[in-house]
ZAMARGU-4260 file (C-alpha; in steps of 0.2 Angstrom, whole numbers, plus 5000, padded with zeros to 4 digits):
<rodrens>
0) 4936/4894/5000 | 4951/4904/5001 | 4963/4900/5013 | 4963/4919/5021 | 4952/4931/5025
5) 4946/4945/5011 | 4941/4964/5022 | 4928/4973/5013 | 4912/4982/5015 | 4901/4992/5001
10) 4904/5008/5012 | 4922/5008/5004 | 4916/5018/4992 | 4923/5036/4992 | 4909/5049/4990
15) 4919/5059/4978 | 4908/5061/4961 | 4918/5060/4946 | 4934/5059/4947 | 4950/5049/4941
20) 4950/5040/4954 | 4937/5024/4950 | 4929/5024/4969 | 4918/5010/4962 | 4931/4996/4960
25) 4929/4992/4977 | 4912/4983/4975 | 4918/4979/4958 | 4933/4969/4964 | 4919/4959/4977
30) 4908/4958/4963 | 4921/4948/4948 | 4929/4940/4964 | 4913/4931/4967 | 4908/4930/4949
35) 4922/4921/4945 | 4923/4910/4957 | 4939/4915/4965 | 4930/4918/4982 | 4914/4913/4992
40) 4905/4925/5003 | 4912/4916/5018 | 4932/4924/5013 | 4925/4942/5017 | 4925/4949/5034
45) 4920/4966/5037 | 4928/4981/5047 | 4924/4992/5060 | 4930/5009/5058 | 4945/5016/5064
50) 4942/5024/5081 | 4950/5043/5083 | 4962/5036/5096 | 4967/5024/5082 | 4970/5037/5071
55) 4980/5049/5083 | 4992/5036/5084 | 5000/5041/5068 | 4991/5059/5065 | 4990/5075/5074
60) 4979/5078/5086 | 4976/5097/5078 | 4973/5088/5059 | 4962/5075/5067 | 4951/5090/5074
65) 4949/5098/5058 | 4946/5084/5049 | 4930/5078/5061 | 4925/5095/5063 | 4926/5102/5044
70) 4936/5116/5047 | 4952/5113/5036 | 4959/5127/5026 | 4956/5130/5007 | 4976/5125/5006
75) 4971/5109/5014 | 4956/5103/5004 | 4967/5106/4987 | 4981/5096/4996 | 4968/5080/4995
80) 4963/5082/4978 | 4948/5076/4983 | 4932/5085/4989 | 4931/5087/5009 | 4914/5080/5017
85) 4908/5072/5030 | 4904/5055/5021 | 4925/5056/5014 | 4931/5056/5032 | 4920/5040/5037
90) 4925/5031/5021 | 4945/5036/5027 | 4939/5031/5044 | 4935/5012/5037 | 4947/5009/5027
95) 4959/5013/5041 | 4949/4999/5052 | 4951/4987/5034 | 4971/4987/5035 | 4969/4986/5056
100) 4959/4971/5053 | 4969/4966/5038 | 4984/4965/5050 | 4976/4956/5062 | 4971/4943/5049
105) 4987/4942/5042 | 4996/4938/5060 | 4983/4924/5063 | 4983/4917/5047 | 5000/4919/5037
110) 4992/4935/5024 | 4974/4944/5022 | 4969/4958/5011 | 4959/4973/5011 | 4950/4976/4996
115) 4953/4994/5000 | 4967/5006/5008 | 4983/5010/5005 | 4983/5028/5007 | 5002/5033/5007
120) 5001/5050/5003 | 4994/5054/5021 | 5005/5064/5032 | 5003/5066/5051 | 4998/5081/5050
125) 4989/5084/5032 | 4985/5075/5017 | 4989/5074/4999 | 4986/5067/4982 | 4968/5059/4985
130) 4976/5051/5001 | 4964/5060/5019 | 4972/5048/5033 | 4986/5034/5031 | 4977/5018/5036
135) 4993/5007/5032 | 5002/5018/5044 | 4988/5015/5058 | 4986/4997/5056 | 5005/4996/5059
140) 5005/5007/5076 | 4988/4998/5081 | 4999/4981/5080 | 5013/4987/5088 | 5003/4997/5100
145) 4994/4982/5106 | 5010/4971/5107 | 5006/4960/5094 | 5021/4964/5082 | 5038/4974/5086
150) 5043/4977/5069 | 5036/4979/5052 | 5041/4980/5033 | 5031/4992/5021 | 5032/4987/5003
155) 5026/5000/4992 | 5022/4994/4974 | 5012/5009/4970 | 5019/5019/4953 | 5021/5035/4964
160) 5035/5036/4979 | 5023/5033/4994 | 5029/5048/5004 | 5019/5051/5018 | 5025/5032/5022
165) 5044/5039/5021 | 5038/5055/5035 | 5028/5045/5047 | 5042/5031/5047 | 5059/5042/5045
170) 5071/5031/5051 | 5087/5023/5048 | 5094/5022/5029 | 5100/5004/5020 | 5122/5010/5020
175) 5126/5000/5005 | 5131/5000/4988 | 5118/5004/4976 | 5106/4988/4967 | 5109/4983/4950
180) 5096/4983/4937 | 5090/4968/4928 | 5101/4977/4913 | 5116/4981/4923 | 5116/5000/4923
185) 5115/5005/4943 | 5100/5013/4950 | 5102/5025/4967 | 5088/5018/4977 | 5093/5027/4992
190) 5100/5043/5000 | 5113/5036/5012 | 5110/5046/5025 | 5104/5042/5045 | 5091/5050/5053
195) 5083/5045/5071 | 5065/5048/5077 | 5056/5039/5093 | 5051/5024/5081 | 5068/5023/5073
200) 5071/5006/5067 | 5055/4999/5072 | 5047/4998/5053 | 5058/4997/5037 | 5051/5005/5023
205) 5053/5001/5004 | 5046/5011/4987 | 5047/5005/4971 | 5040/5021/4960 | 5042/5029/4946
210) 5056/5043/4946 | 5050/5054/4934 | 5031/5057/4944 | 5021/5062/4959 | 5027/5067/4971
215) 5039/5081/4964 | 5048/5080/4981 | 5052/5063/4986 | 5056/5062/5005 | 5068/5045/5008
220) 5061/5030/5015 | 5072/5016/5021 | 5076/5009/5001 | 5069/5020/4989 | 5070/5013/4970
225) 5069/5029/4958 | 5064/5019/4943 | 5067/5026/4924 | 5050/5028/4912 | 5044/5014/4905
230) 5053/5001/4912 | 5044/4983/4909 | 5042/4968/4918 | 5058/4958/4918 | 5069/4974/4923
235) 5054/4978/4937 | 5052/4961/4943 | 5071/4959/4946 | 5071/4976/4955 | 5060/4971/4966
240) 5068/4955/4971 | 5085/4964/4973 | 5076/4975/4984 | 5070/4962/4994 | 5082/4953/4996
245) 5093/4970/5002 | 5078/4975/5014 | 5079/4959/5021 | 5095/4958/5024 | 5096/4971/5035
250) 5079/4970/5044 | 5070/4955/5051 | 5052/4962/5050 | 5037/4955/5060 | 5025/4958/5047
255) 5027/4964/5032 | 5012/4977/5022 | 5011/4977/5003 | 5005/4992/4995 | 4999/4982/4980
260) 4998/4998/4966 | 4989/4993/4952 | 4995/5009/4942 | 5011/5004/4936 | 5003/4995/4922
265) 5007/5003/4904 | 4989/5010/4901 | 4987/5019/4917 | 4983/5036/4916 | 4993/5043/4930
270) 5008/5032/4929 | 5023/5030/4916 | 5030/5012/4917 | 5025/4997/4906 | 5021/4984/4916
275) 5008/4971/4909 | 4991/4962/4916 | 5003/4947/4916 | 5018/4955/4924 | 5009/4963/4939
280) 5003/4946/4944 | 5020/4941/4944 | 5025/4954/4955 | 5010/4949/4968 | 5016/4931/4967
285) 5035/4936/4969 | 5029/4945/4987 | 5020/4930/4993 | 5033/4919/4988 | 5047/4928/4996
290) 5036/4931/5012 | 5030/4913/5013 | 5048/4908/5011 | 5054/4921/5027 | 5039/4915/5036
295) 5033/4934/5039 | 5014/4937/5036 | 5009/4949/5023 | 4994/4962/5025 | 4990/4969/5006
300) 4980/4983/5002 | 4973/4986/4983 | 4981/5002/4982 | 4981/5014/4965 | 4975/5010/4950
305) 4968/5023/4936 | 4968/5012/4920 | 4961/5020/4904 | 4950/5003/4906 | 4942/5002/4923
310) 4940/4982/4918 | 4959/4983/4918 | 4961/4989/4935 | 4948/4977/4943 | 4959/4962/4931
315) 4975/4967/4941 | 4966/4970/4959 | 4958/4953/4956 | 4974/4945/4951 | 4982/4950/4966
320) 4970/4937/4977 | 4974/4924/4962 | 4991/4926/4965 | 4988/4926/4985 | 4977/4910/4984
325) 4989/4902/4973 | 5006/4906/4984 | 4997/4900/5000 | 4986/4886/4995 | 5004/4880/4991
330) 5002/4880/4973 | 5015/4895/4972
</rodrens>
């Protein structure tokens, strides 16, 4: 028995025919995760959807309408990069309920996961790049909306810059010198420069992404790290602890939600780094480890993941609630 809660349900899957994105994983990643023994059927809780009061907290009453009703533009449906039904927007609608009760989980018993989520493309009024609501986003107003956390850390390990995150939680930038890579060049993870919205410095946002990928335009989050092509595990893994470190330093987060991308593995289809199977464990574990440490719970979502393999993808997804189990059964 795991020692945290698993959110998942079989109506995860995205009714999306074929497509790169591998909408089956979901119930794939329940399937080897009980196969293998890592987990029992008691670890999984299932969600509720997301209600539309839920989702207006972060998008636009004018977006949410179109969405419910079908009436988005031609524009808009090739901004999602995935085809428009009915079915699409109750799949978005539970795994926006999965990080809600993912968070709730994870402020209760140290870090849960949702097998699902992640969707950071998502911008309050449109989405983007196979992304229709941002259900990270949500979870974070819901909590803060119900007074059960002030303040919140997003960690973004996804290959691509999660830039609908960056919109929805403009805010105040990291003034300091750029981080050091593991090699010693100098990466520029940030734009130093200040904005203010209503939620200014109530969530502290972090992206480490490929450079040289989607999107084209990257608006800044909090601590962006542009990372070069193909960089491996020991220059990534270093990244992201300096990043961490950095972020933490200057925020003091209630919760912390990791965006736990499995595309930045070296055979991913849409990504351009080289991290291995092995190295993206290491990553996991470092984020537990760190958060442990801080005392700040952790909500993850299983986020991208387009391998050439679909066996490596559910490997790496898997590996990520290895990694969780190991860090918090005190074994990490």
């Amino acid at each position: 028995m795991l020692p945290f809660k698993l959110v998942y349900s079989d109506d995860y899957y995205l009714p999306i025919g074929s497509h790169v994105f591998p909408s089956e994983k979901y119930k794939r990643i329940h399937d080897q995760l009980l196969a293998s023994g890592i987990a029992a059927p008691s670890d999984f809780v299932t969600p509720r959807p997301a209600t539309d009061q839920d989702v207006l907290l972060v998008h636009t009453p004018q977006y949410v309408e179109k969405l419910k009703t079908g009436t988005l533009s031609a524009r808009e449906e090739l901004e999602l990069e995935v085809p428009y039904s009915p079915e699409l927007v109750r799949a978005f609608w539970l795994a926006a309920g999965g990080s809600m009760l993912a968070a709730d989980h994870a402020l209760n018993d140290g870090v849960a996961i949702s097998i699902g989520g992640g969707f950071h493309h998502a911008f309050p009024d449109h989405g983007e790049g196979f992304c229709m609501i941002h259900d990270v986003a949500i979870a974070i107003r819901r909590m803060q909306r119900d007074g059960k956390i002030r303040t919140a850390m997003t960690v973004d390990c996804d290959v691509h810059q999660g830039n609908g995150t960056a919109v929805i939680f403009a805010g105040t930038r990291v003034p300091s010198d750029p981080l050091p890579s593991a090699s010693g060049s100098v990466l520029n993870p940030y734009r130093p420069t200040r904005t203010r919205s209503a939620h200014a410095e109530d969530v502290f946002t972090i992206s480490l992404h490929q450079q040289n990928n989607y999107p084209a335009f990257k608006p800044p989050s909090s601590l962006d790290l542009n990372l070069p092509d193909e960089i491996g595990d020991g220059e990534y893994l270093a990244c992201l602890g300096n990043a961490l470190s950095l972020g933490l330093s200057k925020f003091e987060p209630e919760l912390i939600c990791y965006l736990a991308g499995a595309d930045p593995y070296r055979e991913d289809q849409l990504g351009g780094l080289s991290l291995t199977i092995e190295g993206l464990k290491e990553r996991d574990a470092l984020v537990f480890q760190i958060a442990k440490a801080e005392g700040i719970p952790v909500m993850v979502t299983l986020a991208g993941g387009y391998a050439l393999k679909l066996e490596d993808t559910i490997t790496i997804h898997c590996n990520t609630v290895v990694a969780a189990k190991e860090v918090f059964a005190g074994k990490g």
